[in-house]
N, C-alpha and C positions, 0 to 999 in steps of 0.2 A: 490598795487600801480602800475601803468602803467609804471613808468618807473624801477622798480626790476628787477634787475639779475635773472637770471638762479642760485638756489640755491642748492646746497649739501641735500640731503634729512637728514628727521628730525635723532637724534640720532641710529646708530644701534645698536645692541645690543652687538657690538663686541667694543662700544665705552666706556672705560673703562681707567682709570684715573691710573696711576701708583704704585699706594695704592692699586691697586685691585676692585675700586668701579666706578660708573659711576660719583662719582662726582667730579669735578672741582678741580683740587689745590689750583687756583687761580681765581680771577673776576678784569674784566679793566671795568670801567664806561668811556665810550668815545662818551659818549652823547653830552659831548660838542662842537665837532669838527667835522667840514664838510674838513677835512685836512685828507685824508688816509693815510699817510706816518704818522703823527702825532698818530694815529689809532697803527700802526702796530709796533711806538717808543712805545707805553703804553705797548700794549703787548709784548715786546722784554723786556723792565723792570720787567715786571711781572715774566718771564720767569727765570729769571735770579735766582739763588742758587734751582730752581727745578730743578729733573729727564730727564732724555728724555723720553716721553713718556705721561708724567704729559698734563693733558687737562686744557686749561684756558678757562673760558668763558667771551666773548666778544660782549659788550651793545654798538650796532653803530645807528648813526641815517638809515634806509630804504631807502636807495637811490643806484640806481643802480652801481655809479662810486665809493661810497667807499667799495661798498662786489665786484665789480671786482678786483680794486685793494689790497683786502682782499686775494683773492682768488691768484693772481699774485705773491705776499708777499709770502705766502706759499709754494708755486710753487716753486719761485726760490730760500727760503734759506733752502727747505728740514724739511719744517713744513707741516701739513695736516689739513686743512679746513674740520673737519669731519661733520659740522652741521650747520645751519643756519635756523630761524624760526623766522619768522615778531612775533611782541607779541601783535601788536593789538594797539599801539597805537604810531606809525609812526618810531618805534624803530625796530630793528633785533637782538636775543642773536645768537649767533655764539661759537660754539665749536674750535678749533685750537688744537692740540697735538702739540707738542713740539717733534720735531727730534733733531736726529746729528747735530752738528754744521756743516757746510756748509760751503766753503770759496767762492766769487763771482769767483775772481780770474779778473775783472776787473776795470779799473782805469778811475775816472771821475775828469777833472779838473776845477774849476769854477769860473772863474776873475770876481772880484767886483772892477767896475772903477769908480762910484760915491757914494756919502752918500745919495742920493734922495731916499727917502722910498720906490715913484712909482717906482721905477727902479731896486731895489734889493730882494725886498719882492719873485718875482716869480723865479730869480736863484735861492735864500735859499732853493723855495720849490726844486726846482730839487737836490740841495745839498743833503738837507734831505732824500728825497726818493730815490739818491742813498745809501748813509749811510746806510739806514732798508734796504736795500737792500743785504747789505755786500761788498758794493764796496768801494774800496779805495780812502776817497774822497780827492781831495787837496782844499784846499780854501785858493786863490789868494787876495789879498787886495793890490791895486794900486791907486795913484792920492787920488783922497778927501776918494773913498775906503777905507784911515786907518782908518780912524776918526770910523769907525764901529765896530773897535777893543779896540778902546778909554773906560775905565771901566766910563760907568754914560754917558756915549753919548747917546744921542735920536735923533735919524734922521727926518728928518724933509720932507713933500713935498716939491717939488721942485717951485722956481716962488714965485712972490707975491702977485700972487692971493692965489697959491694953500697952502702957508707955514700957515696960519692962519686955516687952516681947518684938519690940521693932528691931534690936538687932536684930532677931531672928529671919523677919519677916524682909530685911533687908537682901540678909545673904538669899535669902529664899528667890526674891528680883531676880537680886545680879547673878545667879550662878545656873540657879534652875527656866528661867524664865528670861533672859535675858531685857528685861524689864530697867531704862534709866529711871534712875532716881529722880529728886526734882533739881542737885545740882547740875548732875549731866545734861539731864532735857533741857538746861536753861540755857546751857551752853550750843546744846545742837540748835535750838532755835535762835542763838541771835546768831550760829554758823550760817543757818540758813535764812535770814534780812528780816527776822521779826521784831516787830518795835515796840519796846516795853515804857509802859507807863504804871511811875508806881506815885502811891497816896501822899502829899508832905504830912496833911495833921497827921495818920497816920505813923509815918516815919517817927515823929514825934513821941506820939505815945506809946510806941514800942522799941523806943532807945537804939533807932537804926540811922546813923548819920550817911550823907550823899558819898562821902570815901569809902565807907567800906559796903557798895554793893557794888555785886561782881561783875554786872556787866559793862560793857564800855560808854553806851551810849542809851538816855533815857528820858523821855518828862515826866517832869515831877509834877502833876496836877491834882485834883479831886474830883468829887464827887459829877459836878458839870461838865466836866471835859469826856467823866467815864457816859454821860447822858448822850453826847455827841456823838459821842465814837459808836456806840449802841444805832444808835439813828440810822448811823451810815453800814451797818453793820449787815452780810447780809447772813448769817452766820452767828450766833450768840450761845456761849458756853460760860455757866455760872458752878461755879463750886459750892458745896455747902456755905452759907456764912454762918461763922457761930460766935460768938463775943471767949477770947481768951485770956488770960489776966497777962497785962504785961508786963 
């Protein structure tokens, strides 16, 4: 394909799985997703109660931006991209060994100021891909923001033109794109140890009580605490803010 990466040459002979054998411990099908960071949460799960050293192999669609950020992935958490080899029918298997745990040892903070689908969908992705990353994410919910935390909430496009068209735009995600929505991402991020801090006046004036958000564990602060977290922050992703009636 014209637009593939520069790829790791086919298996070497030195590529050997921790059992002793060239083969695999593990397999991630991530066929469905044009989302790298999604790509490299499948294999972080895979990973997980194997060896260091154990090979997973990994089914991505052939497109240059997700074996770079394959190759990225690896780089920075101290895993090794031993193999990569198109199969012929628009897909790429990918070998990966499993290293030492790795700490980033860096901190990304990410204010969610509206519930508008178009407006949150692209922070998450940054959330995310700091997370498989190994960074310490913080995930900020401020303003109409809680309602994201809300268990059974579905955000909606924003407008009334655009609010009639988000199932659309939903299936369009999940089936063609493999694209989390904001409840899944919310869930893959605190799968992967990110610490949510959501607004109380907020929570307040958007009719969202402490029991019914969905995640397990959270502070509940404002405005100073989001000032703080900023400060230390070395990494800052802001979402639209836009005032929504509550």
């Amino acid at each position: 394909m014209g637009d593939s990466a520069p790829r790791p040459s086919a298996r070497r002979d030195g590529d050997v799985a921790a059992n002793g054998t060239s083969d695999p411990s593990r397999r991630v099908d991530a066929r469905g997703t044009w989302k790298p960071y999604m790509v490299a949460y499948e294999v972080i799960k895979a990973m997980r109660g194997v060896p260091s050293g154990s090979l997973i192999e990994v089914v991505t669609k052939d497109n240059a931006g997700i074996l770079q950020d394959l190759q990225t992935w690896c780089e920075a958490t101290g895993n090794e991209l031993t193999a990569s080899q198109p199969s012929g029918d628009g897909l790429v298997v990918s070998l990966v060994r499993k290293g030492a745990p790795q700490a980033s040892g860096r901190t990304m903070t990410v204010i969610f100021s509206t519930a508008a689908l178009e407006h949150v969908v692209f922070p998450f992705d940054k959330a995310l891909a700091g997370a498989v990353l190994g960074m310490q994410v913080n995930a900020v919910f401020e303003g109409a923001g809680v309602r994201l935390l809300k268990r059974g909430y579905r955000p909606k496009l924003s407008g009334v033109i655009g609010r009639p068209f988000s199932p659309m735009v939903e299936r369009v995600m999940r089936r063609q794109i493999g694209w989390p929505l904001p409840g899944p991402s919310v869930e893959a991020l605190e799968d992967l140890g990110a610490q949510f801090y959501v607004c109380g006046p907020s929570m307040f004036g958007y009719g969202v009580r402490e029991d019914e958000l969905m995640v397990k564990r959270c502070t509940i602060g404002a405005v100073v605490t989001w000032a703080d977290l900023l400060s230390r922050s070395d990494v800052q992703v802001f979402s639209k803010a836009q005032f929504e009636k509550p």
